[in-house]
N, C-alpha and C positions, 0 to 999 in steps of 0.2 A: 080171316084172310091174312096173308103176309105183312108184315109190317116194317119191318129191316132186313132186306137181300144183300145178302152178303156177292158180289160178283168178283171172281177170279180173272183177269187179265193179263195176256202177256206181250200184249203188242202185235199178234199176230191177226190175220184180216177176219179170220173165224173167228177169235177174242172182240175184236172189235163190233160185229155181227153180233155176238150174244147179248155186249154188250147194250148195243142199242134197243133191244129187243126187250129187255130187262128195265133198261130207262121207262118203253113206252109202257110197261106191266107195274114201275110205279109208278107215273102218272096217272093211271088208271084206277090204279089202289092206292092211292095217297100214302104208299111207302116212302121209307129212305132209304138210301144204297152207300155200302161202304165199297167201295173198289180194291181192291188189293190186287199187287204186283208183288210174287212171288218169286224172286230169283236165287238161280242156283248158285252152290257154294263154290269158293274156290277150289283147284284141282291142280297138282304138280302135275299129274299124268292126265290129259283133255285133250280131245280131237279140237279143240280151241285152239290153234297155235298162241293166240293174241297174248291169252294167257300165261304162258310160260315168264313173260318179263316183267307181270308183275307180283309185287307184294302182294299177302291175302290181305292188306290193309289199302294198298292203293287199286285192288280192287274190287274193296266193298266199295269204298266211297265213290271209284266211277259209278260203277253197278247203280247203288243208291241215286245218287243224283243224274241220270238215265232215267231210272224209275219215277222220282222226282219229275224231270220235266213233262215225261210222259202222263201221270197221273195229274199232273194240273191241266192240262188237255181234258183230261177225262173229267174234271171236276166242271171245269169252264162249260162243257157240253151240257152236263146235268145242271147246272142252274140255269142254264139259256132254258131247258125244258120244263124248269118249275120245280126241281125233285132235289132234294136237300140229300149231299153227298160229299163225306169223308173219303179220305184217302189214306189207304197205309200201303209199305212196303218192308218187305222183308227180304234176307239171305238165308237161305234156308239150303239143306243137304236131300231135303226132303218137302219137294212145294207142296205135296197133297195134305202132310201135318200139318204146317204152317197156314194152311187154308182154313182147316180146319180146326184150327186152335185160334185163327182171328175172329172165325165166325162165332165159337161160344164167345171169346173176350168184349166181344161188342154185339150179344143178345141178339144178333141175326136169327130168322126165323125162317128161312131157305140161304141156299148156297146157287147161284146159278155159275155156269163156268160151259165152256165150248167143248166139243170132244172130236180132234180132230181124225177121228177113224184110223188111225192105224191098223194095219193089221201083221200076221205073218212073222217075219223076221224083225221087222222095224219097229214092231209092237216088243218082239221080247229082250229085243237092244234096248228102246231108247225107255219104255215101260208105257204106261199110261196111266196119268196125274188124274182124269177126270176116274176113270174104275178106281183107282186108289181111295179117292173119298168118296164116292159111291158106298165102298165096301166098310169103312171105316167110319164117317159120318153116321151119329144120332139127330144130325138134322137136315131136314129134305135137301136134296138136290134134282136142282131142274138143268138138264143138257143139252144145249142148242147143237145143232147139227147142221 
């Protein structure tokens, strides 16, 4: 059975949903879950307006510490539930790498992460992160939906 899930997070209510889902899957299998928040890289040209005023340096470090407080949330919830959980974060150009290079880095043995169904136009704009490591992952992935 599983024994280190690696879970994908972005703060969105589907993310959040996998997550908990994933929590009750290691309680059940006396796994442990590293949570990872994969955020994207800075961008001169980005339908972000926000972005445009900052440095790629002041805004990794928001980004970061964003992710940061959010991911101690996530930690805090997984020990209330029993289940022993690491947190990382990254800035990544490319979050389905970055997923997928934490998972081998720390011997994960599934990958779970949300798939919020795009489809259409909006699918080949914005792309989809969960099919990206689907396709590219050697190691399971489980997609909550």
């Amino acid at each position: 059975m599983f024994r280190h899930l690696l879970v994908a997070v972005d703060g969105s209510a589907l993310a959040e949903a996998a997550f908990r889902k994933a929590l009750e899957f290691a309680q059940e299998t006396q796994a442990s879950i590293t949570a990872l928040r994969a955020c994207p890289d800075f961008h001169v040209t980005t339908y972000h307006t926000e972005m445009l005023t900052d440095t790629r340096e002041q805004f990794e470090e928001a980004v970061l510490e964003d992710a940061s407080k959010y991911l101690d949330g996530i930690a805090r919830e997984a020990a209330a539930a029993g289940v022993p959980c690491d947190t990382s974060s990254v800035v990544d150009d490319h979050p389905y790498d970055a997923i997928i290079k934490a998972a081998e880095e720390n011997d994960c043995d599934l990958i779970v992460m949300a798939s919020h169904g795009r489809r259409g136009v909006k699918a080949l704009l914005i792309g989809s992160e969960t099919l990206k490591v689907l396709t590219h992952s050697k190691i399971p992935v489980l997609v909550y939906r």
